[in-house]
Each structure stands twice: as C-alpha cells, then as structure tokens.
N, C-alpha and C positions, 0 to 999 in steps of 0.2 A: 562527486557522486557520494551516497551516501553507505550507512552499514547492508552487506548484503545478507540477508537475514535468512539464510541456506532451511534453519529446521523452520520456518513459517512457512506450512500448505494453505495455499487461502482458495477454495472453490469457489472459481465468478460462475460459472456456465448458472449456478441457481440464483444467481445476485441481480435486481434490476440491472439494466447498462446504464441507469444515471449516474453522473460523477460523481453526486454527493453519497450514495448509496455505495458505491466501488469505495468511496474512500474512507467511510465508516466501516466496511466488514473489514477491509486490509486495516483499520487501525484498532479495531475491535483483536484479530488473530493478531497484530504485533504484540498488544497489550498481554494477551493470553499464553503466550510465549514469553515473557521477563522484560520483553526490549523494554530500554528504559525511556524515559518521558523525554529526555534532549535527542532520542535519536529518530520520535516518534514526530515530535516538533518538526527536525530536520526530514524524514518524507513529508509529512505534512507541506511543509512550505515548496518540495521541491514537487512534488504533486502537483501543486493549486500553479504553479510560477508558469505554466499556458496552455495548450487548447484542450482538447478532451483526448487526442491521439498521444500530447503530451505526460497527460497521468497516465495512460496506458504503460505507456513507458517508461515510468518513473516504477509502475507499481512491479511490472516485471521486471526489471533491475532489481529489487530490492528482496522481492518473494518469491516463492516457487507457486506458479500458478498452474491450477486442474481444472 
C-alpha cells in the first residue's frame, strides 16, 4: 500500500464517476498538496492495477474522501 495522504480532501460527490475523471481530480489535489511525483506515480499505478471498484479503493486508502 501506498503513502496515506491524511491532509488530501478530494470531493467525488461533484466529480463524474468515470475512472479516468476520479483519477485526475485525486491526482490533480495530491499535486496541490506537495505529494511528490514517485508517490503520485505509485497511486497512479496502484489505481489503474484493476476494476473500477478497485480504484475506488485505492483512492480511499490513500485520501480522505467528501
């Protein structure tokens, strides 16, 4: 698992639900927040690694979601 990035608030309720949309706003607010590019790479890959119930997963792990 990866860094858990406690001050990242990312709001989906306003975000499409497509995958590629969820995983732009959460990499957009890691960016915006310092997290650095190997750790951003590291959700990225562990994100995209399977289904869509998958990234869900991945992204709440990592963020605090509203």
């Amino acid at each position: 698992m990866g860094v858990r990035c406690e001050n990242v608030i990312v709001e989906l309720s306003a975000t499409d639900g497509n995958a590629f949309a969820i995983l732009g706003r959460v990499t957009r607010e890691l960016r915006s927040c310092g997290v650095s590019d190997e750790d951003i790479k590291e959700f990225q890959d562990q994100a995209t690694s399977g289904d869509y119930d998958h990234l869900l997963q991945v992204v709440f792990d990592w963020v605090n979601v509203v």
